[in-house]
PLY file of the C-alpha trace (Angstrom):
ply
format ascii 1.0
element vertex 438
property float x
property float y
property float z
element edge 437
property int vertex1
property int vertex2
end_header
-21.45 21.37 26.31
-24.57 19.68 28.21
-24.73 16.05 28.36
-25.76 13.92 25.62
-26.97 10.46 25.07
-25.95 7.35 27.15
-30.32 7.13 27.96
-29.91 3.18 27.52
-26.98 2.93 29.98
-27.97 5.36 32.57
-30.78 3.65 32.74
-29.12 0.39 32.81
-27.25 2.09 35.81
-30.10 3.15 37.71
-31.62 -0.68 37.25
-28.82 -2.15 38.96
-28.85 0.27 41.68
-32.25 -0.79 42.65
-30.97 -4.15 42.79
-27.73 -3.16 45.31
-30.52 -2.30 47.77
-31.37 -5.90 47.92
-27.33 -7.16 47.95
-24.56 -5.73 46.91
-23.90 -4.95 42.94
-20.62 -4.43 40.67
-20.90 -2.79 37.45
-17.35 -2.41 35.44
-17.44 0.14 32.86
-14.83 -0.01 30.21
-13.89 2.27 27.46
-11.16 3.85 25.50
-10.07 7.65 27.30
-12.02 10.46 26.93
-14.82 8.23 26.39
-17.23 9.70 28.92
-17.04 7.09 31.56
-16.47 9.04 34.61
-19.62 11.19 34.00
-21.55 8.54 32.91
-20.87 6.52 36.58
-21.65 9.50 38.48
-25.48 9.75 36.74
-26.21 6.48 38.50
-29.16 8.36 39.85
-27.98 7.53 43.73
-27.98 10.51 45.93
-25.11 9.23 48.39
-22.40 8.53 45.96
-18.35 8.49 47.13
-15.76 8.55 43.95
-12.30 7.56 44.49
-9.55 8.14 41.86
-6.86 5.35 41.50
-3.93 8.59 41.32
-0.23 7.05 41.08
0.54 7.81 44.62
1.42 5.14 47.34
-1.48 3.01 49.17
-0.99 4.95 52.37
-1.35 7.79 50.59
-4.02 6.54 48.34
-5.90 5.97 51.48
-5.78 9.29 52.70
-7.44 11.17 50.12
-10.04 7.87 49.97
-10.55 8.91 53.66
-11.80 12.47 53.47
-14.24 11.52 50.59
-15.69 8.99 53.35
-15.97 11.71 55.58
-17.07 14.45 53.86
-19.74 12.17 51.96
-20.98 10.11 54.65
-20.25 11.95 58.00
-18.02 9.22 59.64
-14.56 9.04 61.02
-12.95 5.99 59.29
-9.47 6.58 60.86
-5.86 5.89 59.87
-6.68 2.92 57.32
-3.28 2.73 55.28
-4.64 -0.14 53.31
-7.49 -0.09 50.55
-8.36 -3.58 51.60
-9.46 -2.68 55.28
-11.02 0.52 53.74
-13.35 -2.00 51.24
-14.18 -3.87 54.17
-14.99 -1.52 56.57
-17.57 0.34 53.42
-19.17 -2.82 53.01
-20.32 -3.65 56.31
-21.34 0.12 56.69
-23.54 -0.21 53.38
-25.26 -2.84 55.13
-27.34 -0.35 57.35
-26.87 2.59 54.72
-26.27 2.12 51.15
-24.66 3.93 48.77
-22.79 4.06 45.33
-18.71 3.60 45.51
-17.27 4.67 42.21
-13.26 3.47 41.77
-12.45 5.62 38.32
-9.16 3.96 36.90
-9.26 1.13 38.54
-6.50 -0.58 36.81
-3.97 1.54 38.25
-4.25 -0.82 41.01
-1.98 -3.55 39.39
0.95 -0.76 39.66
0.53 0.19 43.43
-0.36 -2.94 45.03
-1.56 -5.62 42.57
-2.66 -7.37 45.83
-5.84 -5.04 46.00
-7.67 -7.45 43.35
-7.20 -10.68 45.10
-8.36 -8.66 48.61
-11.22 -7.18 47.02
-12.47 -10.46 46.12
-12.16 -12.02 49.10
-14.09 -9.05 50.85
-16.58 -8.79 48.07
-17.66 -12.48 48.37
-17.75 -12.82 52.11
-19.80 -9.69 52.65
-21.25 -8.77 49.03
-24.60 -10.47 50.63
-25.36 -8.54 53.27
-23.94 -5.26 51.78
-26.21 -2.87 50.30
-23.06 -1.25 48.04
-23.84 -0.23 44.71
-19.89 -0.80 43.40
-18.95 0.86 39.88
-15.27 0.14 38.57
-14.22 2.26 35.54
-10.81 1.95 34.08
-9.32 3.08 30.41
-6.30 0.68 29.87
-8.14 -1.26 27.84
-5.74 -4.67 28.06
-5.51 -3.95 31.68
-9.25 -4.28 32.67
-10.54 -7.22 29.59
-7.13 -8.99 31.92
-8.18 -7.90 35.44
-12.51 -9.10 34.86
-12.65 -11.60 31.83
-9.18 -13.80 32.67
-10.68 -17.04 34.38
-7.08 -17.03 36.33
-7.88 -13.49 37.55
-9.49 -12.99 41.12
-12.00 -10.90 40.13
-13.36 -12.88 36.97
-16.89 -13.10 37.11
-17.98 -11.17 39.88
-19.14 -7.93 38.20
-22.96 -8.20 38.02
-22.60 -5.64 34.56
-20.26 -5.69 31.96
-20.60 -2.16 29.95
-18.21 -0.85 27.18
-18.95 2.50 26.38
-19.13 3.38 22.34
-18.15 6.66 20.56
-21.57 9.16 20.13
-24.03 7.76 17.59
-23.90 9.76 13.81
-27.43 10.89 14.81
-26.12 12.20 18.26
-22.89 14.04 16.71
-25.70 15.64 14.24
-27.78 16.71 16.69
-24.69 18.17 18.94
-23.65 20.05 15.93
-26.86 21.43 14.80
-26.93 22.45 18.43
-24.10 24.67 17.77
-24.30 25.41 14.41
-27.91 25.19 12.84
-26.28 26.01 10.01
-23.79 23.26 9.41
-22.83 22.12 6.25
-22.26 18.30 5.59
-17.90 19.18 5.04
-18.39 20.39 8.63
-20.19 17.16 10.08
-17.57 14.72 8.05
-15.09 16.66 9.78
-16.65 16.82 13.26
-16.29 12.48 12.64
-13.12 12.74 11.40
-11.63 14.23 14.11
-13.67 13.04 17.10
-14.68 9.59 15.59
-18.14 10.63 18.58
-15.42 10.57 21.52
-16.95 13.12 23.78
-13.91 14.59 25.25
-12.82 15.66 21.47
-16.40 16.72 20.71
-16.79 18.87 23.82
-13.22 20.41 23.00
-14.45 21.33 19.75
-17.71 22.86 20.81
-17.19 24.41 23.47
-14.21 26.58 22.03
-16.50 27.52 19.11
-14.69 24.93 16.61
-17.95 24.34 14.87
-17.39 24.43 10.89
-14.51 22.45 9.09
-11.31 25.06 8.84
-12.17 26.18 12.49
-12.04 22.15 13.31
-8.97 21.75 11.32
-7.31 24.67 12.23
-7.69 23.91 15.95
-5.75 20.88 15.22
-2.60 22.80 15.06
-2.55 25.10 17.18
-0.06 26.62 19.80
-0.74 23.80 22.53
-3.47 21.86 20.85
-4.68 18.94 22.97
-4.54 17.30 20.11
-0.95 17.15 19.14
-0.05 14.46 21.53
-3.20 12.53 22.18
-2.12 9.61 20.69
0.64 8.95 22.64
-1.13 10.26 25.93
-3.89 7.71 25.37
-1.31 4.83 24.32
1.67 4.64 25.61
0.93 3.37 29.17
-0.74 0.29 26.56
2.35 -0.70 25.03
5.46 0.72 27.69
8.88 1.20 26.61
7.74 -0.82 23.22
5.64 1.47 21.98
7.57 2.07 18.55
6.92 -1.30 17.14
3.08 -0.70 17.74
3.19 2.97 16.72
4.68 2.32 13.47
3.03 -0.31 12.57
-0.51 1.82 13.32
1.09 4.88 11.22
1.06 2.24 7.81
-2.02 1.38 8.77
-2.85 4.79 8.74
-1.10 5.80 5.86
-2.96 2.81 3.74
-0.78 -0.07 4.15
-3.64 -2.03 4.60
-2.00 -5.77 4.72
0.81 -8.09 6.01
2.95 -7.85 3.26
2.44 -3.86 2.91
3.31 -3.19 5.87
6.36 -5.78 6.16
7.53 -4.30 3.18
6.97 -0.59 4.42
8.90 -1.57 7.46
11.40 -3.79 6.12
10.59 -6.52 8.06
8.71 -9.51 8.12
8.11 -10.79 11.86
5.12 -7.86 12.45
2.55 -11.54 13.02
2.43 -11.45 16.52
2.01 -7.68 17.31
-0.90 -7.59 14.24
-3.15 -10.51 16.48
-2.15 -8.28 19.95
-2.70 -5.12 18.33
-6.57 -7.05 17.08
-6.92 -9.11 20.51
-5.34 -7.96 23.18
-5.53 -4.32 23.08
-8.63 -3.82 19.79
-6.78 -1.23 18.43
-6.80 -2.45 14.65
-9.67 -4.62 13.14
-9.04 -7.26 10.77
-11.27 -7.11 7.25
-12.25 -9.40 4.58
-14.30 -9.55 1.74
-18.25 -9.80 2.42
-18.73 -13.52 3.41
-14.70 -14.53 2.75
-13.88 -17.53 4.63
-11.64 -16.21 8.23
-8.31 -17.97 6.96
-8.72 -15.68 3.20
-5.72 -14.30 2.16
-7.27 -11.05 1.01
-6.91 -10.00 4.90
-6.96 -6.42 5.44
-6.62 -3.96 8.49
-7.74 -0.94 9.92
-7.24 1.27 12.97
-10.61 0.85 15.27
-10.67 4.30 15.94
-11.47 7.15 14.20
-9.43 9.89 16.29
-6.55 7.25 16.10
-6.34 6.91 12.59
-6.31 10.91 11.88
-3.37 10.99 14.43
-1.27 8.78 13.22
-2.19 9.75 9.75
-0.85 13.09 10.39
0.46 13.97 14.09
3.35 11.00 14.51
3.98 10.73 10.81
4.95 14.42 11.01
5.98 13.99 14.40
9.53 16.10 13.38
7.39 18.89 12.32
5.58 18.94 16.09
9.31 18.44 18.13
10.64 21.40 15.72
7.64 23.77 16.57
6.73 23.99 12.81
2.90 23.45 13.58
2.24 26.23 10.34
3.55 23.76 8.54
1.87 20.77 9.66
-1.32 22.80 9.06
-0.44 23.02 5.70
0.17 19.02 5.14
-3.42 18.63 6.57
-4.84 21.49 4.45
-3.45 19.77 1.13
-4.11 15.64 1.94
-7.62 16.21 4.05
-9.57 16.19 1.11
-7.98 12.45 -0.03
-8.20 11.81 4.06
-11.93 12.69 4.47
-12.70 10.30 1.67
-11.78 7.46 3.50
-13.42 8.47 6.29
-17.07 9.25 4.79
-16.68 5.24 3.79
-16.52 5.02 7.91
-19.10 7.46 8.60
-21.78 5.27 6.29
-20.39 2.46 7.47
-21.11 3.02 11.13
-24.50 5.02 10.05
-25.97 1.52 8.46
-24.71 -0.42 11.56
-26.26 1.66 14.02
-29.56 1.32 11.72
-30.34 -2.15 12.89
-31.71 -3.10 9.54
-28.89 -5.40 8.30
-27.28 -8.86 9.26
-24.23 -8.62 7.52
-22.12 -5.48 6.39
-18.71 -5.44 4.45
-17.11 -4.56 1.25
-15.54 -6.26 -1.08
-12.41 -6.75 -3.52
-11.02 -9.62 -5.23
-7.57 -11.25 -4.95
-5.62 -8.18 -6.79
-7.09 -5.65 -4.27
-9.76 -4.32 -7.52
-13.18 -4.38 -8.36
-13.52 -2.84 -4.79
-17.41 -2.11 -3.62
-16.99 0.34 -0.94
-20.17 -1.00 1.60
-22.47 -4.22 1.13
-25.18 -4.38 3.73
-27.46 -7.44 3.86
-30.17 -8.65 5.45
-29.98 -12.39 5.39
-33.78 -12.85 6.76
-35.22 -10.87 3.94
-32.13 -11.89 1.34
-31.62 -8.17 0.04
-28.26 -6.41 0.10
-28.13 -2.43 -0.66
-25.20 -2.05 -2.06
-23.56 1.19 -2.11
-20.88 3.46 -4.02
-19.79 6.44 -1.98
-18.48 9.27 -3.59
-18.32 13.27 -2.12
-19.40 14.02 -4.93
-22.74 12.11 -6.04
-22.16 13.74 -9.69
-18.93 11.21 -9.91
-20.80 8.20 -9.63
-21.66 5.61 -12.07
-24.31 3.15 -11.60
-23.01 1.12 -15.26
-19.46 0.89 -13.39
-20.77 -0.35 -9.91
-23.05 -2.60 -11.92
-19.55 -4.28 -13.46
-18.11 -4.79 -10.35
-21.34 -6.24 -8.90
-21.51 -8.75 -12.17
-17.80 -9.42 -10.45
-19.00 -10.14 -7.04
-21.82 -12.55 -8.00
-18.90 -14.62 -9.90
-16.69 -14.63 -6.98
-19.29 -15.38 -4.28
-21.78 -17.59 -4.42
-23.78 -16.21 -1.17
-24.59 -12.86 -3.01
-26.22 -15.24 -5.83
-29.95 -15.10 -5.49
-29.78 -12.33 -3.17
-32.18 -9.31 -4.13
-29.49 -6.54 -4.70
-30.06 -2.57 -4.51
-27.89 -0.57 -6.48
-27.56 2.96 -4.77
-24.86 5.61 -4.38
-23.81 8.11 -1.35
-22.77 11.32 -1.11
-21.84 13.95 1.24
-25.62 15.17 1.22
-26.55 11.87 2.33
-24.74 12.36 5.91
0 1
1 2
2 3
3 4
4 5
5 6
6 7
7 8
8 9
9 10
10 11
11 12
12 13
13 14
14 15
15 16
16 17
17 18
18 19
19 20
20 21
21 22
22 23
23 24
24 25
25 26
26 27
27 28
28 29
29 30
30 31
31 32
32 33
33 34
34 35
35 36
36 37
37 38
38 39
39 40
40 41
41 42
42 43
43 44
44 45
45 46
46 47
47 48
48 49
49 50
50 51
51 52
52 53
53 54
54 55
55 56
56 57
57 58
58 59
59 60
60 61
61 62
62 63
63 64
64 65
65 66
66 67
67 68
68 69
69 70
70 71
71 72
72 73
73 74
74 75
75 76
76 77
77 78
78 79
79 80
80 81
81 82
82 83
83 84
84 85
85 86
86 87
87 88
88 89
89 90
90 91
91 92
92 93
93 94
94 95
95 96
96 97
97 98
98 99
99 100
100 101
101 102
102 103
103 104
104 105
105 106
106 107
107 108
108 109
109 110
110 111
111 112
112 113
113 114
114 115
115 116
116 117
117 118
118 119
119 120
120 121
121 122
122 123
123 124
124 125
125 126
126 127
127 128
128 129
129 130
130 131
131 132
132 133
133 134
134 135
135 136
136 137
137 138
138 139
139 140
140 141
141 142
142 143
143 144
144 145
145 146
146 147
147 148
148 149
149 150
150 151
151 152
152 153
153 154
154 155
155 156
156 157
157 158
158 159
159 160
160 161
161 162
162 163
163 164
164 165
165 166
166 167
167 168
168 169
169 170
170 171
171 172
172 173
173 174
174 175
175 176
176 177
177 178
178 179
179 180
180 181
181 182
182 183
183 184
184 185
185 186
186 187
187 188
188 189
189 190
190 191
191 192
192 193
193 194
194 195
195 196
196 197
197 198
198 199
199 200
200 201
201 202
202 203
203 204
204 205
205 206
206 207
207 208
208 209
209 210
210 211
211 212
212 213
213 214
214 215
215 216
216 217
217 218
218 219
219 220
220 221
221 222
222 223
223 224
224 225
225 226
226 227
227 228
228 229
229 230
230 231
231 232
232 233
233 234
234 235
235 236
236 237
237 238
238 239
239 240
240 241
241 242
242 243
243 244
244 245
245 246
246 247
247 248
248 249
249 250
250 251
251 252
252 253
253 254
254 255
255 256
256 257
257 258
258 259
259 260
260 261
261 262
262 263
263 264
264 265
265 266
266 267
267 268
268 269
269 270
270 271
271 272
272 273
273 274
274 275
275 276
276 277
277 278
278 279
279 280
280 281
281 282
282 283
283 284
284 285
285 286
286 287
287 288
288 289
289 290
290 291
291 292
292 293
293 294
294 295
295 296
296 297
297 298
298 299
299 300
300 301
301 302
302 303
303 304
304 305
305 306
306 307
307 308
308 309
309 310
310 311
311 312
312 313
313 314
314 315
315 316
316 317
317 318
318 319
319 320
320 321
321 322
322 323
323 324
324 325
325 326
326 327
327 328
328 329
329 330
330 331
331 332
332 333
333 334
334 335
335 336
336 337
337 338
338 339
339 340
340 341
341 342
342 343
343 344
344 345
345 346
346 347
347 348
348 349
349 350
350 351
351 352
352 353
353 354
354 355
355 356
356 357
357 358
358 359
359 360
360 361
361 362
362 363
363 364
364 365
365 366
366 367
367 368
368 369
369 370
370 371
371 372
372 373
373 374
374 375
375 376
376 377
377 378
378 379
379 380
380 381
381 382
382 383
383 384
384 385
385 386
386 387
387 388
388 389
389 390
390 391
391 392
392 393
393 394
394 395
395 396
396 397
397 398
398 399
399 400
400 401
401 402
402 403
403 404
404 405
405 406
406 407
407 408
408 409
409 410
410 411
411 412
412 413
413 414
414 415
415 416
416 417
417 418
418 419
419 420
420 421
421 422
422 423
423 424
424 425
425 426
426 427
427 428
428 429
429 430
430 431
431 432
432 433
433 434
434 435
435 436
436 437
């Protein structure tokens, strides 16, 4: 699949480069795996460009292979360095008569060979940083790991990256026009499920396209096959987050999943009730859930509810760890067929996502939600407002547009207004969405 998108950040990239030629420059790219971080870093647009790979090996070893990209990049003998710190040192004072781009992909990997490496790089990087000519970019996928390593004030290396960028899933208009790239003849079941499954991360996407997965079964179907990448993606991309207490986090994502949308749902499903403190880490510290509250609700509301961040995420724990007996047992025909019969109820949920995210990436609105009142009823899938003009579209989404009702969105509406007095004197737009409307 040929690249796609990222215009606003490559060229974001290719600004800061031109200011590394002045003094040096660090750009830390963040994002979940898969996101396309590597290959954006490497279109910085500098011809002399060295990338090192944080592998799990020793420093010395580390060094080594660090080494021969020095010397097959830039012609030099660098010697026996063993440790990364004399290796940063020794590229910045060379950058200072030649520059060039150093790209460190997983960079948090540091912390487990030599956690030292971020209190030496910062001590290099600020005594030489102003003669150097480097053009630095850090990437890294542990999401905890890296918001810890660059936005803790107690860190070392808090607040010396010059550029802060956290790379997003593909745009809906992007994963449309990948799709109609591959299949002018896509139907609207097989873009919802092109979301569904990818959520717009490009490693999924370019998985799916390139093998020819381009309508809905072949999507689906791919899902569960003999050695699917799929089948244990969530636990590839997660478990170095949590460590050896991952099952606390996993099942408390699967209920999420599964629709257990608050506290007490899930301390019921999970017949417990001390889940507080890995809800706020699961929200904070790694931004794998999002809290949700009624359009305008106050932030201490009881009507809290949560969902997974991630698109991908929520698919694989919907189906792939709550069947995980079904995957250790080799019955992935059967799995299929639990995927085949609850998709439909699945994708429903989703399409609310795939609007959702549509009228955010619009730009037109202030302000979008949903609401429901105390009982979890009179539920308005999306509110979007725009608080400078004071309208609000307000939308019922249905896959089928024959299934809506404009008289029962029109009671529940009458309900909003009585609940919250912001909506009052708001001009409201009554509309519904469909699969057509993708």
């Amino acid at each position: 699949m040929r690249f796609y998108d990222r215009t606003q950040e490559i060229g974001s990239l290719k600004e800061v480069l031109l200011q590394s030629r002045d003094e040096g420059r660090m750009t830390v790219i963040m994002g979940r795996r898969r996101i396309g971080k590597t290959e954006l870093a490497l279109r910085c647009g500098d011809e002399t460009l060295l990338y090192f790979f944080v592998a799990r090996k020793t420093e010395t070893l580390l060094c080594q292979d660090f080494a021969q990209e020095v010397e097959e990049k830039l012609n030099i003998p660098i010697g026996g360095l063993s440790k990364f710190a004399d290796m940063f040192r020794f590229l910045l004072r060379y950058s200072e008569q030649r520059p060039f781009t150093l790209v460190i992909d997983e960079f948090q990997d540091f912390q487990k060979i030599n956690p030292s490496v971020f209190s030496e790089m910062q001590r290099e990087w600020d005594i030489h940083k102003g003669k150097s000519k480097m053009n630095l970019i850090v990437s890294g996928s542990v999401f905890s790991l890296m918001k810890k390593i660059f936005e803790d004030a107690n860190e070392p290396l808090f607040g010396r990256a010059n550029k802060n960028m956290s790379l997003k899933p593909f745009a809906t208009s992007v994963l449309k026009e990948i799709l109609a790239d591959h299949n002018p003849k896509y139907t609207s079941e097989d873009l919802l499920a092109l979301f569904a499954i990818t959520g717009g991360v490009a490693w999924y996407v370019t998985l799916l396209m390139d093998s020819g997965r381009t309508t809905k079964s072949q999507m689906l179907a791919y899902l569960t096959e003999e050695n699917s990448p799929f089948i244990n993606e969530g636990k590839n991309i997660l478990i170095e987050e949590f460590g050896t207490d991952y099952s606390v986090h996993f099942s408390i994502l699967t209920c999420i999943a599964n629709g257990q949308a608050t506290r007490g749902e899930i301390e019921a499903q999970l017949q417990t009730d001390n889940i507080g403190s890995y809800l706020v880490r699961l929200e904070k510290y790694y931004g794998l859930i999002e809290k949700r509250l009624p359009i305008f609700a106050k932030e201490n509301s009881k009507k809290t509810r949560y969902v997974l961040s991630d698109v991908f995420l929520s698919l694989w724990f919907r189906f792939f760890y709550k069947y995980q007996a079904f995957v250790e047992n080799g019955a992935l025909n059967q799995l299929a067929r639990i995927i085949e019969r609850d998709y439909n109820v699945y994708s429903g949920f989703v399409l609310e996502r795939y609007f959702e995210r549509k009228l955010q990436e619009s730009g037109r609105y202030t302000r979008i939600g949903k609401y429901w009142d105390r009982k979890g009823e009179n539920e308005i899938d999306l509110i979007a407002v725009n608080e400078i003009d004071n309208v609000a579209d307000i939308y019922e989404i249905k896959k089928n547009k024959e299934k809506y009702s404009e008289s029962v969105l029109q009671e529940k509406v009458d309900h909003l207004l009585q609940q919250c007095k912001e909506m009052r004197g708001v001009s409201l737009r009554l509309h519904s969405l469909a699969l057509e409307d993708m």
